[in-house]
C-alpha positions in Angstrom: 5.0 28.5 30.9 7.0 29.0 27.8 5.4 29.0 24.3 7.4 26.7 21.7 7.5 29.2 18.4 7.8 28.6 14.6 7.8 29.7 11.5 5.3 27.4 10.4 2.7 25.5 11.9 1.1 22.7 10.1 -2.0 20.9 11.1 -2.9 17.4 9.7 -0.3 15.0 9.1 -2.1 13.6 5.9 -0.6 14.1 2.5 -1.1 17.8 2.0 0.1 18.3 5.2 3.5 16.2 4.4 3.8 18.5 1.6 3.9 21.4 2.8 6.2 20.3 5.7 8.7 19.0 4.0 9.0 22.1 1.5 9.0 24.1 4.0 11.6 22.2 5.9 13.8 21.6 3.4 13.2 26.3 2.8 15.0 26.0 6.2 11.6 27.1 7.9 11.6 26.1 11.8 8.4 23.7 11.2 6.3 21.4 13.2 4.0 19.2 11.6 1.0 18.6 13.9 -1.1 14.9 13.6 -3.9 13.6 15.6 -2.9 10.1 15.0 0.1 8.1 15.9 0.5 7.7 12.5 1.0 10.0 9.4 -0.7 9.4 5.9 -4.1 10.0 6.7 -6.2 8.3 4.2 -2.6 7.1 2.1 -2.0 4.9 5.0 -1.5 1.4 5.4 -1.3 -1.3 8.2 -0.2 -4.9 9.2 -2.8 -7.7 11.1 -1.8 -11.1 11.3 1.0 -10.9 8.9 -1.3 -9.6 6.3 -0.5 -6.1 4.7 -3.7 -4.1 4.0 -4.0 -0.7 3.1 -6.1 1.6 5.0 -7.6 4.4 2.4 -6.7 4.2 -1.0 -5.9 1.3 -3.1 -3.5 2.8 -5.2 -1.9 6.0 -6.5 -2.2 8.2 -10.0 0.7 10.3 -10.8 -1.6 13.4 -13.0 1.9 15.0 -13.7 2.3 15.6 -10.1 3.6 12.9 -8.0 6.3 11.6 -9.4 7.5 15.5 -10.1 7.0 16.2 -6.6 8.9 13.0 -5.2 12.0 14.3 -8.0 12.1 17.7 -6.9 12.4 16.6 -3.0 15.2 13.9 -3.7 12.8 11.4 -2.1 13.5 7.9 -4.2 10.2 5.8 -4.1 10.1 2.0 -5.5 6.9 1.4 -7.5 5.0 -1.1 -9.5 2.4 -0.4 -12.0 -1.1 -1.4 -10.5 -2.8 -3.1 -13.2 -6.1 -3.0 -13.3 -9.5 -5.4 -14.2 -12.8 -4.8 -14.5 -15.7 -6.9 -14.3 -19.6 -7.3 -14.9 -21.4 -10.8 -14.2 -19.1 -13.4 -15.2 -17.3 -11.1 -17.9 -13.8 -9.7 -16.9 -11.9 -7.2 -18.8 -7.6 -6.7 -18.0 -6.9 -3.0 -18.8 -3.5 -3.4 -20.8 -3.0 -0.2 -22.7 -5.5 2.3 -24.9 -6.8 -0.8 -26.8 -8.0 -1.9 -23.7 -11.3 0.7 -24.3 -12.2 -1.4 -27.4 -12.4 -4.6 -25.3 -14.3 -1.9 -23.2 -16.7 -1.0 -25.6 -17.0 -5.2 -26.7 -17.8 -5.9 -22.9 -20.4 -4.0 -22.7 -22.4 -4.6 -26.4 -21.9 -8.2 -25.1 -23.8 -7.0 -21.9 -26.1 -5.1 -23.6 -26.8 -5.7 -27.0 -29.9 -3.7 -27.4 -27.8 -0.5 -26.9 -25.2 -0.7 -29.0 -25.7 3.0 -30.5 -25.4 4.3 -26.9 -22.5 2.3 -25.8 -20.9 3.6 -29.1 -21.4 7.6 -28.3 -20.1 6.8 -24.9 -17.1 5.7 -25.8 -16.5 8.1 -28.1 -17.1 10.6 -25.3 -14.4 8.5 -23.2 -11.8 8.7 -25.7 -12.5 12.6 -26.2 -12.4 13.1 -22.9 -9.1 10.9 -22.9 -7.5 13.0 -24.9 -8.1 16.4 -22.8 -6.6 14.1 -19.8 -3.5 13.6 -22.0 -3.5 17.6 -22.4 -4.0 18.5 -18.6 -1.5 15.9 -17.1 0.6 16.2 -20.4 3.5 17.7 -18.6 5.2 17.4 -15.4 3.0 20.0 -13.1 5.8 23.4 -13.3 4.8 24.2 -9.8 7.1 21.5 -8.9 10.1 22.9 -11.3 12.3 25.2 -10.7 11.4 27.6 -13.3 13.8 30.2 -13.0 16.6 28.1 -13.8 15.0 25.5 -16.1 14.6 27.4 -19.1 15.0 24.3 -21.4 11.4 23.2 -19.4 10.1 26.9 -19.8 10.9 26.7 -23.4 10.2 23.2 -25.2 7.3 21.9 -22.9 5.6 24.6 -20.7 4.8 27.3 -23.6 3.8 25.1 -26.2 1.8 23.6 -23.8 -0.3 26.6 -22.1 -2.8 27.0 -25.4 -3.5 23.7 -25.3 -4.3 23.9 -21.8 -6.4 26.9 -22.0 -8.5 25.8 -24.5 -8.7 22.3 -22.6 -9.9 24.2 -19.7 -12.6 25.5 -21.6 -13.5 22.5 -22.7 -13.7 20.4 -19.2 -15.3 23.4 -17.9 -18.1 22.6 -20.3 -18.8 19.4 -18.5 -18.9 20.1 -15.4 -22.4 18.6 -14.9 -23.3 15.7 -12.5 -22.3 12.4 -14.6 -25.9 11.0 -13.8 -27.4 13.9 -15.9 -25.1 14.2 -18.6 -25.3 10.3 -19.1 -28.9 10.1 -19.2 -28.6 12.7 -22.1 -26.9 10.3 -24.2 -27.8 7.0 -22.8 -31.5 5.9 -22.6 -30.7 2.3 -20.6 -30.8 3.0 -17.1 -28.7 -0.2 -16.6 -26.3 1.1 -18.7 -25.6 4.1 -17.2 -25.6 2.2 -13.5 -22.9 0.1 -15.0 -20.7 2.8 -16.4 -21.2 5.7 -13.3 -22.5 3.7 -10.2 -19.0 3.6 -8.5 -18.6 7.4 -8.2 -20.1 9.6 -5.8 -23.0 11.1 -5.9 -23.3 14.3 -8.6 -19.0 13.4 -10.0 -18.7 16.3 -12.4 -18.5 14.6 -15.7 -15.3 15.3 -17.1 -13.6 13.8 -13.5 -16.3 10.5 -13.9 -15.5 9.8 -17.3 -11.7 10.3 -17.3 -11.5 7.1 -15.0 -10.5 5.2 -18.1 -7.3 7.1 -18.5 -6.6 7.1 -14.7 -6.7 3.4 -14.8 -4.0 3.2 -17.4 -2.0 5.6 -15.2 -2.3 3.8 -11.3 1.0 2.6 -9.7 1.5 1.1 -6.1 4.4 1.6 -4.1 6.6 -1.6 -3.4 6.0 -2.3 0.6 2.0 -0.6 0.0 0.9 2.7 -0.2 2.1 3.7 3.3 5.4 3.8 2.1 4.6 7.2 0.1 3.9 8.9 3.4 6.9 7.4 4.9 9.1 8.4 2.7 8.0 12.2 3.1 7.6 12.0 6.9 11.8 10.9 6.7 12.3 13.8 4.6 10.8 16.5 6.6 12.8 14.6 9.8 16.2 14.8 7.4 15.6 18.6 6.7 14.9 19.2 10.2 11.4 19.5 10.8 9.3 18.7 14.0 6.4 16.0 13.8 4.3 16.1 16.6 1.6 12.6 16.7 -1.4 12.1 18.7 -2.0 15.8 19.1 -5.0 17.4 18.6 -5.6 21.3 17.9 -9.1 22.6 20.1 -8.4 26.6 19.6 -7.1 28.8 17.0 -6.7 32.5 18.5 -5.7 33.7 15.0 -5.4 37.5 16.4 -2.6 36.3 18.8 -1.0 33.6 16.5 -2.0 31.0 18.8 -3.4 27.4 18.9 -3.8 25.1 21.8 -4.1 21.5 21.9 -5.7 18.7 23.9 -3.2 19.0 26.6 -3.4 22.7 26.8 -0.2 23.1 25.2 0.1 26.5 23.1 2.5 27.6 20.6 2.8 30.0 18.2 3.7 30.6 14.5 4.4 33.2 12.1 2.4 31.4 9.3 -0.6 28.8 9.8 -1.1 25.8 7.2 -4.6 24.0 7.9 -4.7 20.5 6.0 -7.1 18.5 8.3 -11.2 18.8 7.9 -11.9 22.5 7.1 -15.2 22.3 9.0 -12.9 22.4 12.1 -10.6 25.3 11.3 -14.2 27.2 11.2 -15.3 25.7 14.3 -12.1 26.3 16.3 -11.1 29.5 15.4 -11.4 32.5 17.1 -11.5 36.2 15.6 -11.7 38.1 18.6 -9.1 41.2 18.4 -9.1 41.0 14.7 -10.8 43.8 12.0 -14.6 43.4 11.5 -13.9 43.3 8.0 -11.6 40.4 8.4 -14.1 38.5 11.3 -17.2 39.0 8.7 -15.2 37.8 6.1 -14.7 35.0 8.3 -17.8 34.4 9.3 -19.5 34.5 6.0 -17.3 31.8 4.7 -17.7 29.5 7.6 -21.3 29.9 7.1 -20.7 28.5 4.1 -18.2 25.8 5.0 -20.2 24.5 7.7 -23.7 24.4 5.6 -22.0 21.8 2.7 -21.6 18.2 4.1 -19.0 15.8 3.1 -19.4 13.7 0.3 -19.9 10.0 0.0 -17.8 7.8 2.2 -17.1 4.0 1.7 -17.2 0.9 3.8 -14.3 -2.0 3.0 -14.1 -5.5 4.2 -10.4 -6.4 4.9 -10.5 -10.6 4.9 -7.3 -12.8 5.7 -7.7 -15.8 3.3 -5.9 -19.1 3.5 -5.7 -19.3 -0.4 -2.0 -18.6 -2.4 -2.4 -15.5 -4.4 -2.1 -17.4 -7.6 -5.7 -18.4 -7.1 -6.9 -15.2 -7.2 -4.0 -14.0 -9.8 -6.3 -16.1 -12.8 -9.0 -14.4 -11.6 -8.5 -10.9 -12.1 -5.3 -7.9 -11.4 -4.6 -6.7 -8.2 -7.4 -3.8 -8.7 -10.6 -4.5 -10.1 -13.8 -3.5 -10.3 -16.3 -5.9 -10.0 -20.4 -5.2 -11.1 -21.6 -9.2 -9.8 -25.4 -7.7 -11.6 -25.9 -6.0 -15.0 -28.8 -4.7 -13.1 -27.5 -1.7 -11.7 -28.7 0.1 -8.8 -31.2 2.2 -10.1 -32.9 4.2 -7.4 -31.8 1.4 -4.6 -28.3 3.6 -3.2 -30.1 6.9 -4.3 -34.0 7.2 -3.6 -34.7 4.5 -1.7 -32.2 5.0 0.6 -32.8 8.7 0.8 -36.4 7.3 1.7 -35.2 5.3 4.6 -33.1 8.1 5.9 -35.8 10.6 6.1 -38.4 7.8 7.5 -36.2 6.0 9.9 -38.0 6.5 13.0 -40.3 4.7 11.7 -38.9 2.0 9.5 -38.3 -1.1 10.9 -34.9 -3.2 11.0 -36.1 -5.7 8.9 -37.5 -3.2 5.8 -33.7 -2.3 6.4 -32.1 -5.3 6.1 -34.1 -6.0 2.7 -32.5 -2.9 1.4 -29.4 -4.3 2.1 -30.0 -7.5 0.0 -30.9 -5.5 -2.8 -27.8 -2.9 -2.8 -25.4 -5.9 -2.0 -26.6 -7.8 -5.3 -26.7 -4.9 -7.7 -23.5 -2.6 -6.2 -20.1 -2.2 -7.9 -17.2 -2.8 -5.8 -13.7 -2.3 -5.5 -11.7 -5.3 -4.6 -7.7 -4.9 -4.0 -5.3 -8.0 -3.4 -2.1 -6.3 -2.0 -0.3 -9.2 -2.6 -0.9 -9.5 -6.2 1.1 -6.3 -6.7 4.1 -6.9 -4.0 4.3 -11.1 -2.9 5.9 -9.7 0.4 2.2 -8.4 1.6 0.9 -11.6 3.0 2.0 -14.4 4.4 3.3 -17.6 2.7 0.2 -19.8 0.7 -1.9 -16.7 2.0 -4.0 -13.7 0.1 -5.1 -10.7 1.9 -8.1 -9.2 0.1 -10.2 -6.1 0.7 -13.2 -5.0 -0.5 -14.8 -1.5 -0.6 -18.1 0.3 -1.9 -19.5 3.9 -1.6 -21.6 3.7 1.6 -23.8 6.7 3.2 -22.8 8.1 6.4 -26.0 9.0 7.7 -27.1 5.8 7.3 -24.6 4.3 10.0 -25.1 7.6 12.0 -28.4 6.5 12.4 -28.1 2.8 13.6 -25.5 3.8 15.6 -28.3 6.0 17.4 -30.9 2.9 17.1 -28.4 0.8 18.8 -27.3 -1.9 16.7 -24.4 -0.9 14.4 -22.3 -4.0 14.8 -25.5 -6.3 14.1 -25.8 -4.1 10.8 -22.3 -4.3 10.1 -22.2 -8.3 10.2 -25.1 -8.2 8.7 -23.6 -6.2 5.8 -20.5 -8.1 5.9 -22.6 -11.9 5.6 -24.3 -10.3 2.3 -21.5 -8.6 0.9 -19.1 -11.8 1.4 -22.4 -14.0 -0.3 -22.5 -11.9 -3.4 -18.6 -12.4 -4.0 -17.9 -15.5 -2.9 -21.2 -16.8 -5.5 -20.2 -14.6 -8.1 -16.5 -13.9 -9.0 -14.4 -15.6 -5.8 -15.5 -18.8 -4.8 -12.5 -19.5 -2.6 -14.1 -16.9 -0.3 -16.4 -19.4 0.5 -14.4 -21.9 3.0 -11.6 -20.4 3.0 -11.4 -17.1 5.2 -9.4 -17.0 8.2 -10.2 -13.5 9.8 -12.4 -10.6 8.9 -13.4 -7.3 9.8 -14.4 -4.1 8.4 -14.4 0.2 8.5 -17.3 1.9 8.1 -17.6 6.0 7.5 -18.2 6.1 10.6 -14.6 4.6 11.4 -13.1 7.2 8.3 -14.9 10.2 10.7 -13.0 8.9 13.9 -9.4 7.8 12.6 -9.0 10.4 10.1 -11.3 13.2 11.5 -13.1 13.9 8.1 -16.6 15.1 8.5 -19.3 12.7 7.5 -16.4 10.1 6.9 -16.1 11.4 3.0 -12.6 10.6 1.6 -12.4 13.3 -1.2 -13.4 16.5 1.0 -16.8 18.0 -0.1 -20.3 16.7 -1.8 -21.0 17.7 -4.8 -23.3 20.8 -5.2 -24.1 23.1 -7.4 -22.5 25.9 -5.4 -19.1 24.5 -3.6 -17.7 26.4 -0.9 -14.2 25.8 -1.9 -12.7 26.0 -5.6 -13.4 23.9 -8.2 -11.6 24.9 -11.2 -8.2 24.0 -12.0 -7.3 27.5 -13.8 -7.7 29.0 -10.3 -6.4 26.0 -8.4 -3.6 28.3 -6.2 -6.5 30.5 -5.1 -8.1 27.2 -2.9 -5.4 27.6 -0.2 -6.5 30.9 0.9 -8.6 31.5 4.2 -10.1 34.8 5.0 -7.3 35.0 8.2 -4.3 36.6 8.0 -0.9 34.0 8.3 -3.3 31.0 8.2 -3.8 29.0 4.9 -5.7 25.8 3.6 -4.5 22.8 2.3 -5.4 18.9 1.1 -8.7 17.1 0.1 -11.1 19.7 1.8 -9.2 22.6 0.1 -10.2 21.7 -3.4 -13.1 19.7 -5.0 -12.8 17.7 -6.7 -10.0 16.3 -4.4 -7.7 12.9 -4.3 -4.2 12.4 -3.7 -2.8 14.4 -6.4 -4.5 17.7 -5.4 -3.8 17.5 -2.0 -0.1 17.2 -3.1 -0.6 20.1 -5.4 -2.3 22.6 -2.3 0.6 21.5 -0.3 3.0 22.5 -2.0 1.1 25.8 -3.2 0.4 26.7 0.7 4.1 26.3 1.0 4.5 28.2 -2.0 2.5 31.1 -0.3 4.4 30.8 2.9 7.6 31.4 1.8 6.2 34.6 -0.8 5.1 35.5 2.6 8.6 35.6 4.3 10.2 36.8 1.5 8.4 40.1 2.1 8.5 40.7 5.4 12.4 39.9 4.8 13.1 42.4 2.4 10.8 45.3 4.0 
């Protein structure tokens, strides 16, 4: 049987994997873009049900210099809306305008707490420090998507007078790269406080990323027709430069000494150049380094012993509801993004120590010492609530509002139950409690007035998307990370210890989001065509 050839072969139709294939394509590369899913987007992806338009991962998109350079440079013509922002604690609700917005900040929460008002005001003037170095590292349109050799009017007026400032802001974010619990409790005694202001990241957020979340706010935008459309558009392009997209297949064996990968089917083909942007923990698992150097296989081996000790970070659970209530209702309410605290409270220990408690006891905990868990972390969460139709009317149905509602939720926790046998008891039950804490807190209408629900759990990220542990920005956490971390060295994260095969998206780079897995994708392509270029003029 014949072997279909290419010059690249990329795996994981997410977005770092439509990056890379429509540079590539649009090189004049023979390509073929390989997705387990019907679907490309991964977690940019969204979805119709009933009528209502929902989007699947995230809620909405931050340029960081590098979208909107990278949708320019490809000729792709995207129609977007700014995605405004509220944000909420008790019956107190904040609408992020503009940089004055952080004053109101600052007022929401003295009114919240009162007894801290000399903490809340050294926070802030972290956040607006911090601010300030976000201005300096997304200051200028990323030049890995500009053509540098013949824009020397860029090279000139923005890219070298803006390198020292970078450097030295480099330094400078380097300097806080300590979990955001730790380096808030060295400035703020009030352990409410600090639940209020952190407890919607994940678990051990390097500070500079946490508390840059007020300047990513101001910057959010959302495609007109949903996120999916972002995806789309760069799935068309690859198609118009003549690239291959190949859906619901599944890669099972690399033979990286042969240039060889195999699907589901037991299809093979081969390629010149491998780019890897699905879960990294399977390009370890998969491939094979029989044939190759023992230098190269130990090189291989001690970095999948890495890979494969590090877990996935924290995943999230959302609540998509179909609600026979006009928009307008919820319009007075709050924006089309908000972040809602229904408890000054705060979490405390309840989504950190007691549930690590549960975890390692579970055998012998029983479902109701469980379920009163679940009141507690209900009551005293943050969540993310987005209302598509707030930010396009076209989303939902006529007199209609389609809402969702998403928190950081454990993986292991729904690995368990899964095990113990009733998952979808535990997921209505977390549904009934998360649906009571809105609907008597901030969204009334949630009451009476829902049509249709239903939810994804991690364990529903982990099957659709095929990320490990269901985390949605690649690795936890840890001191040690097995992939880099560091923006100076960011075009070192695509590089695998194989030879032709390179990483690329969320798993590539911590931390990641949708702008870094933009930025590896187009760096892997980047490397690819180095690549070619060599062998071309040997």
């Amino acid at each position: 049987m014949s072997v279909s050839k290419y010059n690249t072969i990329i795996v994981g139709g997410g977005i770092a994997g439509l990056t890379s294939a429509a540079y590539l394509s649009r090189a004049s590369q023979k390509v073929l873009l390989i997705e387990k899913n019907r679907e490309c987007g991964g977690l940019v992806n969204s979805f119709t049900h009933d009528g209502f338009h929902f989007d699947a991962g995230v809620r909405a998109l931050e340029d960081a210099g590098i979208i909107f350079p990278m949708l320019n440079d490809l000729g792709i013509m995207l129609e977007v809306i700014k995605s405004k922002v509220s944000l909420g604690i008790e019956k107190d609700i904040l609408h992020i305008e503009d940089l004055n917005s952080l004053t109101k900040y600052r007022d929401l929460l003295k009114k919240t707490f009162p007894e801290s008002e000399e903490e809340i005001n050294r926070v802030l003037k972290i956040i607006r420090t911090v601010m300030k170095h976000m201005d300096v590292l997304y200051g200028i349109e990323n030049p890995v998507f500009k053509d540098l050799k013949r824009d020397r009017a860029f090279i000139l007026k923005k890219l070298l007078p803006w390198l020292p400032r970078f450097i030295f802001t480099v330094g400078k974010i380097n300097r806080m790269n300590m979990p955001v619990e730790e380096y808030l409790a060295t400035v703020v005694k009030n352990t409410s406080l600090r639940d209020i202001i952190s407890q919607h990241f994940f678990k051990n957020t390097p500070s500079f990323f946490a508390l840059s979340y007020f300047s990513l706010y101001l910057d959010y935008f959302y495609p007109k027709g949903g996120v999916g459309k972002l995806p789309e558009a760069m799935k068309n392009k690859i198609i118009e430069c003549g690239g291959e997209i190949k859906t619901e297949t599944r890669i099972v064996e690399i033979l990286a000494d042969t240039c060889l990968i195999r699907d589901q089917n037991n299809i093979t083909y081969k390629y010149d150049n491998l780019i890897w942007a699905a879960d990294l923990k399977t390009l370890y698992k998969i491939a094979k380094t029989d044939g190759l150097s023992p230098k190269i296989t130990t090189s291989f081996e001690e970095s999948k012993s890495k890979m494969l000790k590090n877990r996935g970070g924290d995943s999230v659970f959302s609540l998509f509801l179909e609600v026979d209530e006009p928009a307008d209702s919820f319009r007075k309410i709050a924006n089309g993004h908000f972040f809602y605290t229904p408890s000054k409270i705060g979490l405390g220990e309840t989504h950190r120590g007691e549930l690590n408690y549960l975890l390692v006891n579970f055998e012998k905990t029983e479902k109701n010492q469980i379920l009163e868990w679940l009141d507690k972390f209900t009551a005293l969460n943050t969540y993310e609530i987005s209302i598509p139709g707030l930010k396009d009317a076209e989303l939902a149905p006529p007199g209609k509002t389609g809402v969702i509602i998403s928190f950081l939720a454990e993986y292991e926790l729904f690995n368990k139950i899964q095990k113990a046998g009733w998952l979808d008891e535990f997921i209505s039950e977390l549904e009934n409690r998360v649906l009571s804490v809105i609907s008597d807190s901030v969204y009334p209408m949630l009451k009476d007035k829902i049509i249709a629900r239903f939810s994804f759990s991690p364990l529903s990220i982990e099957s659709r998307v095929g990320s490990s542990e269901g985390a949605i920005t690649g690795w936890e956490f840890q001191k040690q990370m097995p992939v880099t971390n560091k923006i100076q060295y960011s075009d070192r994260s695509v590089l695998t210890p194989l030879p032709s095969i390179y990483q690329a998206g969320q798993w590539a780079y911590s931390p990641a989001g949708v702008p870094m897995s933009i930025l590896t994708g187009k760096l892997a392509a980047d490397r690819v065509l180095k690549q070619m270029k060599k062998i071309k003029t040997k």
